[in-house]
C-alpha positions in Angstrom: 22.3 2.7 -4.7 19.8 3.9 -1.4 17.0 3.7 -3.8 17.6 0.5 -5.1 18.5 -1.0 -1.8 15.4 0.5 0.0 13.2 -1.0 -2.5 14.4 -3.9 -2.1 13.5 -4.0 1.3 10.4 -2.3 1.2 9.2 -4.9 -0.9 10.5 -7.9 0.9 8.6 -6.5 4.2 5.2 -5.8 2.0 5.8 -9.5 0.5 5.8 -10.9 3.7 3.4 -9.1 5.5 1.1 -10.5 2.8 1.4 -14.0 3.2 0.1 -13.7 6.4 -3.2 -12.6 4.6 -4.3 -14.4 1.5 -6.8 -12.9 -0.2 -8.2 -12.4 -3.5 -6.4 -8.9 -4.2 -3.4 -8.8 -2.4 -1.5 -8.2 -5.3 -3.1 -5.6 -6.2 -3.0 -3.8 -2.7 0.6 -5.1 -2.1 1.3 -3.3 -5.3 -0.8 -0.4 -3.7 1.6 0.0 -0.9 4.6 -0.3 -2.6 3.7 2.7 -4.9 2.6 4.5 -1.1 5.6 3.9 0.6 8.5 3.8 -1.9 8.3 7.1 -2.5 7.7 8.6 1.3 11.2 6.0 1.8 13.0 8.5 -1.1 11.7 11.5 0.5 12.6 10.4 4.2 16.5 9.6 3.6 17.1 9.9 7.5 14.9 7.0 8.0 14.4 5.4 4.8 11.7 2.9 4.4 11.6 1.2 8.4 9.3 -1.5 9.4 6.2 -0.7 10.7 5.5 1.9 8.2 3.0 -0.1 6.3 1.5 -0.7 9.8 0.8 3.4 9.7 -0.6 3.2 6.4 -2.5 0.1 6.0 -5.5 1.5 7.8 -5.7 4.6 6.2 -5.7 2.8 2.6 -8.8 0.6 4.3 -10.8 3.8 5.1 -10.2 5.4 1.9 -11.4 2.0 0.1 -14.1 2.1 2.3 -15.8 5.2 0.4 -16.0 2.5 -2.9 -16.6 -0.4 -1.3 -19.7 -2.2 1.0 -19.7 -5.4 3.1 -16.9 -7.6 4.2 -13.3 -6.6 3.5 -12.5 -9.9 2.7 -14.6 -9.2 -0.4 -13.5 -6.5 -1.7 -11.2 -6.5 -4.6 -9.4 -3.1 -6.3 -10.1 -4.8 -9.8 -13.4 -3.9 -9.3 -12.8 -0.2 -9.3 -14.1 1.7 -12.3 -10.9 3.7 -13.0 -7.0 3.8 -12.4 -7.5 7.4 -11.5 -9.6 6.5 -8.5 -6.6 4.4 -7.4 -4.3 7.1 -8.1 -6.3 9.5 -5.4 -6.8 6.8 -2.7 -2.7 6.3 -2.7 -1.6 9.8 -3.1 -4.8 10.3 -0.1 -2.9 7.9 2.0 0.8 9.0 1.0 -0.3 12.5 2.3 -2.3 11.0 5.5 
C-alpha cells in the first residue's frame, strides 16, 4: 500500500511542478523523474518520496543532458536522443548523484 500511495504522490508533485514549465518535452522528462525518484522513495521508507526532492535532482538531470545537448534548454528535447540506453545511464547517473 506505501508504494502505491507514494507514487501517487510522487507523481501528483512532478505533475504539477510541470505545468509551471511548458515545454516541448516535459513529458518526456516528467516521465524521467518519476522513473529517478520512485524508486529512491522505495528505498528511503523513513522519508518516502518528500517534496523538494525533485528540486535535488532536477539539476543534476540538466547537467547530465548537457553532455548530449547544445544551445538553449528550452530547445532541447529527449526524443532527440539516439538511444533508450543513453536515457537509462543519465537517470541511473542522477539516481546515484
Amino acid at each position: 500500500m506505501m508504494r502505491s500511495t507514494c507514487f501517487v504522490r510522487l507523481v501528483l508533485i512532478v505533475q504539477e511542478l510541470f505545468l509551471m514549465f511548458h515545454s516541448s518535452s516535459s513529458s518526456e522528462v516528467q516521465k524521467s523523474l518519476e522513473r529517478i525518484l520512485y524508486p529512491w522513495a522505495i528505498r528511503h521508507p523513513a522519508s518516502g518520496y518528500v517534496q523538494g526532492i525533485n528540486d535535488l535532482v532536477t539539476p543534476f538531470l540538466v547537467v547530465f543532458l548537457s553532455e548530449y545537448f547544445e544551445g538553449d534548454i528550452n530547445n532541447w528535447s529527449m526524443s532527440d536522443l539516439s538511444s533508450d540506453i543513453i536515457i537509462s545511464n543519465i537517470e541511473a547517473d542522477c539516481y546515484w548523484c
